[in-house]
BAVEXLO-569731 format. One record per residue: residue in one letter; x, y, z of N, C-alpha, C in turn. Coordinates in pm, whole numbers, plus 50000, padded with zeros to 5 digits. Example, Ala and Ser with C-alpha at 12.3 -4.5 7.8 and 13.67 -1.06 7.14 Angstrom:
# BAVEXLO-569731
a513194943150780512304955050780513204967050780 s512854977550708513674989450714512905000350787 
# end
This chain:
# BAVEXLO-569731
x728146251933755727366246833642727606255633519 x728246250133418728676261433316727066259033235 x727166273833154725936275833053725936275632949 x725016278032880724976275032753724056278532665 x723856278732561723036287432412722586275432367 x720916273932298720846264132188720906272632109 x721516266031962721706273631859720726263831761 x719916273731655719316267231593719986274231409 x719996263631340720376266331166719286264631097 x718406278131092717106272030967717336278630862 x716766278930784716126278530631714626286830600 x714886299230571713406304130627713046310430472 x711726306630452710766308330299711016301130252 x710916289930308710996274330216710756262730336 x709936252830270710196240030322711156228530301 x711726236030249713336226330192714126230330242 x714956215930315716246225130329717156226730223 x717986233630276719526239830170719236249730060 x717356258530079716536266030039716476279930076 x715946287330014715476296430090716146307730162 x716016311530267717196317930331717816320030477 x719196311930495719846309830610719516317730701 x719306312130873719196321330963719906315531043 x720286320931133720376316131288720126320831425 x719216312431478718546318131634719086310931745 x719506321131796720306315631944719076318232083 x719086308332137717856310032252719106308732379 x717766314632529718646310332617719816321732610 x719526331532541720456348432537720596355332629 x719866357232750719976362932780721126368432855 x721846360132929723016363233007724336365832928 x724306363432796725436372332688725096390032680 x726396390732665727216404732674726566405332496 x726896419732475726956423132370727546417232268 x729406422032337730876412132258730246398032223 x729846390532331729366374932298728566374232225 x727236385032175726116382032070727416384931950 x727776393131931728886397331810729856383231790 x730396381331822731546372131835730926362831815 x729496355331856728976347331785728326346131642 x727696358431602727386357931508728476364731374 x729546361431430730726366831355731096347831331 x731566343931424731996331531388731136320731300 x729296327531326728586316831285727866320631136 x728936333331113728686343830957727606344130858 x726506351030970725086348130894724786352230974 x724026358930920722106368830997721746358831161 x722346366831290721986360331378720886366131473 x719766355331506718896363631630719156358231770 x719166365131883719646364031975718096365832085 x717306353332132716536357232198716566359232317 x715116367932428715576369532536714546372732594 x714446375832700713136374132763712776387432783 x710886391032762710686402532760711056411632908 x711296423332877711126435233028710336438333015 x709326443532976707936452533021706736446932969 x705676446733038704386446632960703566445832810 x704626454332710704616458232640704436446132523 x705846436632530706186430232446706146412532527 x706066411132407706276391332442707466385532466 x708216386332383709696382232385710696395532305 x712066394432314712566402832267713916394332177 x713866407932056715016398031968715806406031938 x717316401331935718076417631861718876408531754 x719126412431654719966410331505721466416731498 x722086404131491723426406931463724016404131323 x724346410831231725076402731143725976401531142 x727326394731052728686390931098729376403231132 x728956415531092729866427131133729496433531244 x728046434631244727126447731330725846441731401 x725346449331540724016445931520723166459031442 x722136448931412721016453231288719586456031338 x719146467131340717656466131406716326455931415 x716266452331276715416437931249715516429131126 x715746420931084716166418530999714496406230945 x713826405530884712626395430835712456382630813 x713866380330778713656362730744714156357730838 x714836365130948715476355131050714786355431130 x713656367831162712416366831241711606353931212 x711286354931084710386339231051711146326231130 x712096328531099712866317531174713016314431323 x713166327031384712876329131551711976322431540 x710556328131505709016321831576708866310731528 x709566307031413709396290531377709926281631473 x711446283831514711356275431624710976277731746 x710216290531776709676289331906708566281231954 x707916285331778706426277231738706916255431821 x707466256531697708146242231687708156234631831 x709036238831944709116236532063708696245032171 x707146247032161706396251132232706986263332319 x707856274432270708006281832352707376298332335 x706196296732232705476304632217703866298232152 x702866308732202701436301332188701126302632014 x699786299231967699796299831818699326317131831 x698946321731762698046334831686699516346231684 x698846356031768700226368931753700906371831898 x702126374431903703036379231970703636385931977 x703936396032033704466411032015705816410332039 x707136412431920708266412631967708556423731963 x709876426232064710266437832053711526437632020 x711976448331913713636445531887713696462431869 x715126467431835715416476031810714606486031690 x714026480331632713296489631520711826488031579 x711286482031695710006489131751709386472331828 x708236476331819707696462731840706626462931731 x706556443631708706216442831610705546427331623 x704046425531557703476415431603703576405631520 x703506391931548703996381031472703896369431512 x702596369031396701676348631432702466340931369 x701486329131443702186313131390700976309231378 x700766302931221699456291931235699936280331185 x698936273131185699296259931114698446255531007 x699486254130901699396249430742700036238330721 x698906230330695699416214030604700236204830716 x700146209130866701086200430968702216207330982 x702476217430948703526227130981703176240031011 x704226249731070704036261431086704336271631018 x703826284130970703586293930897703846307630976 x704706315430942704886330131030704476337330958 x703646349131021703386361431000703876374831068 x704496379930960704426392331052703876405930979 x702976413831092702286425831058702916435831077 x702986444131006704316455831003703476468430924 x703696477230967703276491830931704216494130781 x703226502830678703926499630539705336508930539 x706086505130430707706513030415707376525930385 x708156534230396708186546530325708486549330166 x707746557330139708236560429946708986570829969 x710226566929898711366580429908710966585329752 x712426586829742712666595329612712956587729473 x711896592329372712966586529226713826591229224 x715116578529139716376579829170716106594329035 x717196603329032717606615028867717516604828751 x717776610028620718006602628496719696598928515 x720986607628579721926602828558722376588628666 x721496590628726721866580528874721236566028796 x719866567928767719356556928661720166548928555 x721006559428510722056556428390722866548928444 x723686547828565724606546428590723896530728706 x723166532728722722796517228802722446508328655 x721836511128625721186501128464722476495428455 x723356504828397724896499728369725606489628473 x725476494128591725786484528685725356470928687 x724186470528652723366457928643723266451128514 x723966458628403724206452428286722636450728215 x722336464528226721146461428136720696475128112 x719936480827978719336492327904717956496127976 x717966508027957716486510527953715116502827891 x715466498227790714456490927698714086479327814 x714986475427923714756462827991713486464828112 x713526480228075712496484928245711026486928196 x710466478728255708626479928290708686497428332 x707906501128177707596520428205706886522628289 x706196511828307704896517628469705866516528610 x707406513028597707906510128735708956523528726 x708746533728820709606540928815710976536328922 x711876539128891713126538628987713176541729110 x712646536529249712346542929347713046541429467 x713206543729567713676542629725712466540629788 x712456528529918711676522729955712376522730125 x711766529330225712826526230327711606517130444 x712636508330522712006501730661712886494030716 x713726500930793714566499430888715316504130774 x715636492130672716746494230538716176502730466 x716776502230349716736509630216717076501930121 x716156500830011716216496129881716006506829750 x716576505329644716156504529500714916495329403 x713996500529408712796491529303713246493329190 x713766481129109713526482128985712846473328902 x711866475028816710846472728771711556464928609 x711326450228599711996446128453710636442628378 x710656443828228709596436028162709156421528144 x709646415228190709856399928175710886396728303 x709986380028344710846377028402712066370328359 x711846369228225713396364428162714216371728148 x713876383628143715126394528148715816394728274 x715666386328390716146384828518717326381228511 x717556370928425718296356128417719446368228354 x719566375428247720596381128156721276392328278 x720846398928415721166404228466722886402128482 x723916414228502725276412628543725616419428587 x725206420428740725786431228828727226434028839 x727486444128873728996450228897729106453729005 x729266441929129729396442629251729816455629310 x731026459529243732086466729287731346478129251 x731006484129157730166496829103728946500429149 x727896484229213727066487229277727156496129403 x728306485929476728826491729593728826507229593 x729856510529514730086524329479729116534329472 x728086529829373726956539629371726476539029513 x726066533429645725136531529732725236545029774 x726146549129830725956561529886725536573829817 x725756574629688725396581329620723566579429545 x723466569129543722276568629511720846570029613 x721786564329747721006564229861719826555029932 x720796543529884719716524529930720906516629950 x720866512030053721636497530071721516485929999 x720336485629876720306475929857719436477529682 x719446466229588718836465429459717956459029479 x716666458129426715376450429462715346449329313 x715596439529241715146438129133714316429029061 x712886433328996711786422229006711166421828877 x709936413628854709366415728740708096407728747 x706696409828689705686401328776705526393428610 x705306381828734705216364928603703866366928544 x703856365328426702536363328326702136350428403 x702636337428409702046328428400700336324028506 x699316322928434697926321028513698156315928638 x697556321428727697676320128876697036303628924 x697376298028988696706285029072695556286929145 x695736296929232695016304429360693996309929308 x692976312229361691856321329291691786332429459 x692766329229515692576344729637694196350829600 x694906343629529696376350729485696146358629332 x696516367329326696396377229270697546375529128 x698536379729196699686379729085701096373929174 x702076369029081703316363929169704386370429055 x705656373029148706566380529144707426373129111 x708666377329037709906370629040711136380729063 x712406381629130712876391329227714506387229233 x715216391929194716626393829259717016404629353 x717936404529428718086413829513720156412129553 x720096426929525721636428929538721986442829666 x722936435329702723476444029804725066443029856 x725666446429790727256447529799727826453429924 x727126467529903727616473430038727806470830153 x726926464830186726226457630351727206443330315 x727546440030261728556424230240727436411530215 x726326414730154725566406830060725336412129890 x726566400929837726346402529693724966398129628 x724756387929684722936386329605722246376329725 x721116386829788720346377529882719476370029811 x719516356029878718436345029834717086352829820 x716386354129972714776357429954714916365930095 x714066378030028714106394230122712576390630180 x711946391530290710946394730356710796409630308 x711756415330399711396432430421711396439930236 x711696435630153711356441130030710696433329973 x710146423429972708666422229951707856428230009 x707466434230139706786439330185707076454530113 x707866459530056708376472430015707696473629901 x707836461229800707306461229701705556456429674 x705456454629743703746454029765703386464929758 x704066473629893703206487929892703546498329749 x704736491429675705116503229589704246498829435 x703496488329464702506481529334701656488429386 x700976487929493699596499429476700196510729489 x700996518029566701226528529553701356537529359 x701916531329268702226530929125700806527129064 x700016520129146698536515229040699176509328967 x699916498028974700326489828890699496475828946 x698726472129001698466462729010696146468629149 x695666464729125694246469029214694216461229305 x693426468629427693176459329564691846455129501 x691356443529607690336436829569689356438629741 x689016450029747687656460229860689046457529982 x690026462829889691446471729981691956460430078 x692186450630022693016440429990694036433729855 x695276432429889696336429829741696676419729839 x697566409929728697916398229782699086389329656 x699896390729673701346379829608701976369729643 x702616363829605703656355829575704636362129526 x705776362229657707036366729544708456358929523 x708406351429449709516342629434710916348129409 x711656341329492713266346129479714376336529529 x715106337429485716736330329519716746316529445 x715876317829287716446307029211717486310829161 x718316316629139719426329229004720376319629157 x720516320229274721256314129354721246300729410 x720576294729386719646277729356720016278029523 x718896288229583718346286929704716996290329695 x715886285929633714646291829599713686291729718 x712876306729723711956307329861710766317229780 x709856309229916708386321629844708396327429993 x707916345029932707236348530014705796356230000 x705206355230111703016356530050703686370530134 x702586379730050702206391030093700886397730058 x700636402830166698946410230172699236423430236 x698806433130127698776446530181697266452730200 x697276458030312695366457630307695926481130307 x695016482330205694936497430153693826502730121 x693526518630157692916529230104693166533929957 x692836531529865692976537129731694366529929702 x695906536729647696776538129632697676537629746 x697176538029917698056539830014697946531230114 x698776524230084699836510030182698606515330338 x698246506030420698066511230576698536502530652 x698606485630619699506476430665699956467930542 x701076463330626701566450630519702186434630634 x701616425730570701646411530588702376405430510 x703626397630613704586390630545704596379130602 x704436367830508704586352730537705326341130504 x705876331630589706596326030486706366312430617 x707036301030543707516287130604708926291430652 x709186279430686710786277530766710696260230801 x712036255430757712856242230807714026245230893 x714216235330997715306233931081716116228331012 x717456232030981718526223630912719256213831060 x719626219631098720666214931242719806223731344 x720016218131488720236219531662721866219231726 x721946221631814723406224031839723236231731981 x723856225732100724546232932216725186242632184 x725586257232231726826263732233727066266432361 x728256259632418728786265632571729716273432538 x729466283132665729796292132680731146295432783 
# end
């Protein structure tokens, strides 16, 4: 009896497809080799999760992240996507579930909104590294094709780590987004030297909120050359970075140590996704952070093996 993988193609921080941002979850993992998780998610060149059934007590199910080159400890939006289709075809219950992957275990509901399903995941806040020097500053601005005059003074230049590493940079407007012109090649260059895999670049929208429990909403590019993403659609894990680095900065107040966003991203790539975030804090200091988003199934698909 030969075997076989379902492979699933979603779309995760959006209810649209051809939105948002590509995943792919392979179920039915367990009896692949390493080479075979690689080799698949090499051929299927995109953020792959590979599920599998838990070993210990501990955890619910287990997931490991491959991207087309490497595996990756956890990666956020393809998680949303795991529990979406586990949600979807009943192979996990609603509330929280403890996965376990290489960067720890980590709990992560499904509820239901509007006739669909909604993922959460609760994650312990990022770390605050280091402001970048004034010459390292100089030399990314330039990269990104833009002056000092373009940076929100309350946002200092920062490192943000969880699992990854990012750059916060803080713009005055979200129209100053649009004029951005990265220098792939120079970004690249700086990474090691600056010390982030990645550009988080954001700016929070004036426009009056809808929500009267949403607070403020974000608007966000994100660059990463190094790792072989020139501009990701929509980041889970740096939204959650950037939550904690708004209260951390007092750039934005909890409401009795609760914050809460919208952070919009991957229109600049006309893949647009939201993601909600709630950081529940002591004064100025992150203690958890909540990341949420939707997900659509684009395609289903056999893979034999």
């Amino acid at each position: 009896m030969s075997q076989h993988c379902r492979l699933f193609h979603v779309d995760a921080f959006t209810r649209e497809r051809f939105c948002g941002n590509p995943a792919r979850v392979v179920l039915d993992a367990d009896h692949l080799s390493d080479e075979q998780m690689q080799t698949i998610a090499t051929e299927l060149n995109g953020e792959t999760a590979f599920v599998l059934a838990a070993e210990t007590n501990d955890h619910d199910v287990q997931v490991r992240f491959f991207t087309p080159d490497h595996e990756v400890p956890f990666v956020g939006h393809v998680t949303v996507a795991t529990h979406y289709v586990l949600a979807k075809y009943g192979l996990r219950g609603k509330g929280m579930v403890r996965q376990r992957s290489n960067a720890g275990i980590a709990e992560v509901e499904a509820t239901e909104v509007d006739g669909d399903y909604r993922i959460s995941l609760l994650i312990s806040p990022p770390s605050l590294g280091p402001i970048v020097p004034e010459h390292h500053r100089i030399q990314v601005l330039d990269a990104l094709g833009i002056s000092s005059p373009y940076l929100q003074a309350a946002c200092p230049l920062q490192i943000l780590t969880k699992g990854s590493s990012r750059l916060l940079i803080g713009l005055r407007s979200v129209e100053l987004l649009a004029s951005l012109k990265p220098n792939m090649e120079e970004l690249s260059r700086l990474t090691p030297h600056i010390g982030a895999e990645g550009y988080f670049v954001f700016a929070l929208d004036d426009s009056p909120s809808k929500s009267p429990t949403q607070q403020i909403t974000t608007v966000s590019r994100m660059f990463c050359p190094a790792i072989g993403i020139p501009e990701d659609p929509v980041s889970g894990n740096a939204h959650g970075m950037l939550g904690t680095y708004l209260i951390a900065h007092n750039i934005v107040s909890s409401n009795k140590g609760l914050f809460s966003f919208h952070g919009r991203q991957g229109e600049s790539v006309k893949r647009p996704g939201t993601v909600e975030v709630e950081v529940t804090c002591s004064g100025a200091v992150a203690q958890s952070v909540r990341i949420s988003g939707d997900a659509v199934i684009l395609y289903q698909a056999e893979l034999p093996l």
